[in-house]
C-alpha angles and dihedrals in degrees: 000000000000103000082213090061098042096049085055085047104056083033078059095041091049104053091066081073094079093059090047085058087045083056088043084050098053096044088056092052104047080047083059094060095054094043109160130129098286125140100223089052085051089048097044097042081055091052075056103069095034081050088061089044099058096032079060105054096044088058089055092043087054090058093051094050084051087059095041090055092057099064108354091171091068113004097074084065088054106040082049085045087047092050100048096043077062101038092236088127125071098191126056087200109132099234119199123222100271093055092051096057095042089056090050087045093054089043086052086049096059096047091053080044101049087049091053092048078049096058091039093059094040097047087056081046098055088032099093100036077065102057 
């Protein structure tokens, strides 16, 4: 596969992020409005704050694909170069451009994953209220 393509692609893949958080948001919110000492709020509201965090990664890992795109033959050695000069990397491993992607894609999974454990919570939660 063109590294250039699949870099766009994930880039692509990854922006939806940022309407999964505004769904996270608006979960969280709704939850908000039915505050009382129930386990599944709690647990929603939980959902919540993994949901930012990952909302959050995966903009930055969209960024990064941008500047991947740009020149995948040797961006990937300064972006890692860039990371570790600023200890924002754990591993010094040299990753292609496949593994990268698979790693952002996963990232993108479990978001999709913690908001549906989100709704999820918060729909036990409003169930009784509408019985």
């Amino acid at each position: 596969m063109d590294p250039q393509f699949e870099c766009k692609a994930t880039a692509s893949l990854l922006q939806s992020g940022r309407t999964l958080a505004l769904a996270a948001h608006a979960a969280a919110i709704f939850a908000g409005f039915h505050l009382r000492a129930d386990l599944f709020l709690f647990a929603s509201l939980f959902c919540w704050c993994a949901a930012i965090y990952l909302a959050f990664r995966i903009r930055i890992d969209e960024a990064l694909f941008e500047l991947l795109s740009e020149d995948p033959a040797r961006a990937p050695a300064s972006i890692d170069q860039f990371l570790a000069t600023h200890h924002l990397r754990k591993s010094n491993s040299q990753r292609n451009i496949t593994d990268r992607c698979r790693g952002a894609i996963r990232l993108w999974r479990s978001l999709v994953g913690i908001i549906l454990i989100q709704f999820a919570t918060l729909a036990l939660a409003t169930l009784p209220r509408l019985q």
